[in-house]
DRENDREN-669791 format. One line per 2 residues: number of its first residue (from 1); for each residue x, y, z of C-alpha. Coordinates in pm, whole numbers, plus 50000, padded with zeros to 5 digits. Example, Ala and Ser with C-alpha at 12.3 -4.5 7.8 and 13.67 -1.06 7.14 Angstrom:
<atoms>
1	51230 49550 50780 | 51367 49894 50714
</atoms>
This chain:
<atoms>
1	42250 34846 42205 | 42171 35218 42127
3	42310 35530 42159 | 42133 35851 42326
5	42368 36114 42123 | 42253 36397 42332
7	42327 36313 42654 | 42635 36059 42561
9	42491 35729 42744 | 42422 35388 42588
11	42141 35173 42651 | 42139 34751 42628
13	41799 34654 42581 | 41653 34287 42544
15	41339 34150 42405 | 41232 33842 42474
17	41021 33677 42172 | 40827 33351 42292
19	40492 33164 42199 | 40185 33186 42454
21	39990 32908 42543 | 39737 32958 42286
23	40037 32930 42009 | 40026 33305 41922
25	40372 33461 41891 | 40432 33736 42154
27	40724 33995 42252 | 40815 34172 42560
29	41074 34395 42638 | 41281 34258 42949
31	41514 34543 43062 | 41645 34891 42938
33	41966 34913 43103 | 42206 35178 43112
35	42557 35101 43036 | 42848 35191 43241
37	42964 35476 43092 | 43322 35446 43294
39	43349 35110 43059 | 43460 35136 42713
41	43250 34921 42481 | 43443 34623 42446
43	43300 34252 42415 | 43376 34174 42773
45	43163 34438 42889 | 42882 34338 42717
47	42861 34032 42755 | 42904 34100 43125
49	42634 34294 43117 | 42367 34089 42906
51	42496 33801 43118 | 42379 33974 43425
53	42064 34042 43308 | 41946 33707 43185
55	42025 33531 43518 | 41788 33786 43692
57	41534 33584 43496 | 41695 33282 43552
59	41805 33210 43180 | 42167 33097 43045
61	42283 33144 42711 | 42223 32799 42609
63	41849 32831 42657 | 41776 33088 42430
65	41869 33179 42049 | 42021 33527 42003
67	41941 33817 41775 | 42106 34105 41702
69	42295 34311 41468 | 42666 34301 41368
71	42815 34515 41521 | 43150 34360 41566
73	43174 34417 41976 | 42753 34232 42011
75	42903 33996 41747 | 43241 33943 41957
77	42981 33882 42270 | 42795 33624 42147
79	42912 33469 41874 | 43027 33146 42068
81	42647 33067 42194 | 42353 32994 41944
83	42395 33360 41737 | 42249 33462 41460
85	42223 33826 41264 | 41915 34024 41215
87	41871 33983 40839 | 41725 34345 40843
89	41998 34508 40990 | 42206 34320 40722
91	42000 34416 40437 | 42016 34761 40551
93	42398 34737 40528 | 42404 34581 40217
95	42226 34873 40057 | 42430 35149 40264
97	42770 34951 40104 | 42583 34896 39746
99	42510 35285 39719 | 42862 35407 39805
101	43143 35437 39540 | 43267 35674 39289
103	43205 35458 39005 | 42834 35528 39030
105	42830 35907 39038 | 42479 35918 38829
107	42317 35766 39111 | 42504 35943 39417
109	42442 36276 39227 | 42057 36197 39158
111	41999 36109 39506 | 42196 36394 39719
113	42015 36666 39442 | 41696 36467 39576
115	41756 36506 39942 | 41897 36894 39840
117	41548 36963 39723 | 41345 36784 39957
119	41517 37001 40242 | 41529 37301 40015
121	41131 37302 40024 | 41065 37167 40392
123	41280 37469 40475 | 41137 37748 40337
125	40747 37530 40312 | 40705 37530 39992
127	40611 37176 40021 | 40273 37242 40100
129	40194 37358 39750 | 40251 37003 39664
131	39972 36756 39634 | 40174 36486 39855
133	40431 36568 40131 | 40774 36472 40066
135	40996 36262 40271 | 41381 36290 40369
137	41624 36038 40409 | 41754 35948 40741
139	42071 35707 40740 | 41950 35528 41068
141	41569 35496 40899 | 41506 35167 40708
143	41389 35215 40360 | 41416 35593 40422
145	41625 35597 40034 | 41350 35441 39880
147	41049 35649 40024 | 41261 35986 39962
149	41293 35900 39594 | 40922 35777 39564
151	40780 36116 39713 | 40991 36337 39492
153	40914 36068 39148 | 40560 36080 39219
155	40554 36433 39175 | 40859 36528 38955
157	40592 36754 38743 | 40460 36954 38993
159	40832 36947 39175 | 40979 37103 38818
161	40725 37363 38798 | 40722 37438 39154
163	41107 37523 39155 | 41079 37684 38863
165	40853 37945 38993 | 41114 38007 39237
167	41381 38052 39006 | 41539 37758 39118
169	41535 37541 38824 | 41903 37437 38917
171	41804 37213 39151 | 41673 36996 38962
173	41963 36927 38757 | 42075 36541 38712
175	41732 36434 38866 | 41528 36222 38545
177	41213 36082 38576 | 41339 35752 38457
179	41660 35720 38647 | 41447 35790 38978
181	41216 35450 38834 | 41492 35239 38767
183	41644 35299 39122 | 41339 35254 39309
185	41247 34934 39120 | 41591 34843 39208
187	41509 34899 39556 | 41169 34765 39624
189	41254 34395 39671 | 41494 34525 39941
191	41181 34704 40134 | 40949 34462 40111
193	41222 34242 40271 | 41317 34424 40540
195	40943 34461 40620 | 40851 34127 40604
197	41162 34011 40773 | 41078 34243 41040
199	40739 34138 41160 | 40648 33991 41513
201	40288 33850 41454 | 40440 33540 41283
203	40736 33333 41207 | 41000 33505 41010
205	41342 33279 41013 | 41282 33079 40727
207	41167 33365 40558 | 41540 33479 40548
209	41639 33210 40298 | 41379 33294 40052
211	41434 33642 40089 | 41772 33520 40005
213	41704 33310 39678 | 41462 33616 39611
215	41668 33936 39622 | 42006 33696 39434
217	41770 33628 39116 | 41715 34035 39116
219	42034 34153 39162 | 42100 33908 38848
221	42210 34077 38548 | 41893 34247 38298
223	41995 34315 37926 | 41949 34692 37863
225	42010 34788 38217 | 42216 35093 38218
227	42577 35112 38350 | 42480 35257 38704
229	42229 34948 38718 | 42437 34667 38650
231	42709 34791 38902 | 42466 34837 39142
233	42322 34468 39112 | 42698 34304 39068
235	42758 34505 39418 | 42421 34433 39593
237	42484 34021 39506 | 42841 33997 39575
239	42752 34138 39942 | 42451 34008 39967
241	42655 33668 39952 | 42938 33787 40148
243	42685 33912 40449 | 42406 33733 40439
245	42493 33429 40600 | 42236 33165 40631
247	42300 32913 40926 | 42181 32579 40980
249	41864 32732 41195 | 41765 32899 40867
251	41751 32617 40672 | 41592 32414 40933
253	41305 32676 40968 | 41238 32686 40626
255	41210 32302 40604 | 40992 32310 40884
257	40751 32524 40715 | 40461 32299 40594
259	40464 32466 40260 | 40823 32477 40155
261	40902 32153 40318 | 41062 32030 39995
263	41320 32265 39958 | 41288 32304 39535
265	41485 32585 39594 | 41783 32413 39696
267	42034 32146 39487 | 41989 31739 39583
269	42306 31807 39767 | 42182 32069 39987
271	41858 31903 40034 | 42037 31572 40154
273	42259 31767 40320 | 41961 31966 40531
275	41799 31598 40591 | 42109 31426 40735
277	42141 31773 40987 | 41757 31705 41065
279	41756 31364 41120 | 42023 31408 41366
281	41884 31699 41555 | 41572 31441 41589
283	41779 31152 41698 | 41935 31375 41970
285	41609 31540 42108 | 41452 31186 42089
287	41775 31086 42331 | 41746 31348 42544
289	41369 31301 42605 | 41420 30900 42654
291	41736 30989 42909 | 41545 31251 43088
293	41298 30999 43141 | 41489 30722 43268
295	41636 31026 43500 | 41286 31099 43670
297	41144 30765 43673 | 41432 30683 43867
299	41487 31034 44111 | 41129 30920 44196
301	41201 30551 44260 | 41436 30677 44506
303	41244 30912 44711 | 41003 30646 44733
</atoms>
């Protein structure tokens, strides 16, 4: 669901992702539908409402696998059919939680004196006198933290001088070149992530458990780091743990894929574990097929 601030409506939208005949992964958008704006928000509602719009397709919940974010009323909705959370929106959360917090002032102060100056030169357009254009960040814009402090690190020099000239110098103050590095190395796993995990030109669910294993080794510990660093990565891993949640589908997916099909990543346990849930899942399809068989051969028998 989104929200049109504006003019105070809300929107459901669905997208239905599918594979064409050829085996090329495809996306359409099914229906932009306004919601009710008499109705409060609840779970009901919603799942009303997405309920509704499936069976104009003919589909039920139990024929398709659901995506969304977490919102706790989509999450109330769906949660009891085959639900599962868009690891993008989740990594965007994780960061939005990581970055808040008193105990990390150096960071909080660094970036809002960053986003001060980037507005402070849009504003009056003294941006142009800079060899690159510098971007803002935008709470609802993915990575938006990380491309802010990129343009304004790329160019600290000519930023520096370029204040300076304007006699304000001050603006500048508790932004260091090697602060901004640190936080966007920090932060670069976590974009090229959510990019990757975003894509709809190929498969991306067992992508979400590497991604996983991935961004846990960074947020590991690093001798040397400086204060502000290792509470960020303690942060980013405990809820990276705590909201990340990888489901069965996720590990099947990944031990589907041809090229991680022997799960090193995992323990024995886990990999035994993942086999058993497999072997079942193939013993039950293999049933159904056989039944659904014996169902036709005989419907046909008796129409004979």
């Amino acid at each position: 669901m989104w929200t049109d601030d504006f003019n105070r409506r809300s929107y459901t939208v669905l997208t239905c992702h599918y594979i064409t005949e050829d085996w090329k992964l495809a996306s359409r958008v099914m229906c932009t539908v306004e919601f009710d704006c008499t109705l409060p928000n609840t779970a009901i509602n919603i799942h009303e409402q997405i309920s509704e719009q499936l069976c104009s397709y003919g589909i039920s919940f139990d024929q398709v696998v659901l995506v969304s974010d977490q919102g706790s009323n989509i999450k109330a909705a769906l949660k009891k059919y085959h639900w599962i959370p868009c690891a993008a929106h989740v990594l965007n959360t994780i960061l939005k939680h990581t970055f808040s917090g008193s105990d990390i002032e150096e960071v909080t102060e660094m970036i809002d004196a960053s986003k001060g100056i980037v507005k402070y030169l849009k504003k009056s357009s003294a941006s142009t006198a800079l060899p690159h254009g510098l971007v803002q960040e935008c709470e609802t814009r993915w990575n938006s933290k990380i491309d802010m402090l990129k343009s304004v690190s790329k160019q600290y020099r000519e930023i520096n001088e370029l204040l300076e000239s304007r006699g304000q110098s001050e603006r500048m103050e508790g932004i260091y070149q090697n602060n901004l590095t640190t936080v966007i190395d920090f932060l670069e796993p976590f974009k090229k992530a959510s990019e990757e995990l975003q894509g709809e030109d190929y498969p991306t669910l067992h992508l979400v458990m590497l991604w996983f294993y991935n961004l846990s080794a960074h947020c590991q510990p690093v001798f040397g780091d400086p204060e502000y660093m290792a509470l960020l990565r303690t942060r980013a891993l405990a809820l990276l743990h705590q909201k990340l949640i990888l489901t069965d589908t996720h590990k099947i997916a990944l031990f589907l894929c041809p090229r991680y099909k022997s799960l090193k990543m995992m323990t024995e346990t886990e990999r035994k574990n993942l086999h058993k849930i497999v072997g079942n899942l193939i013993y039950r399809v293999s049933f159904e097929a056989v039944d659904f068989k014996h169902y036709s051969t005989t419907d046909i028998y008796r129409r004979g």
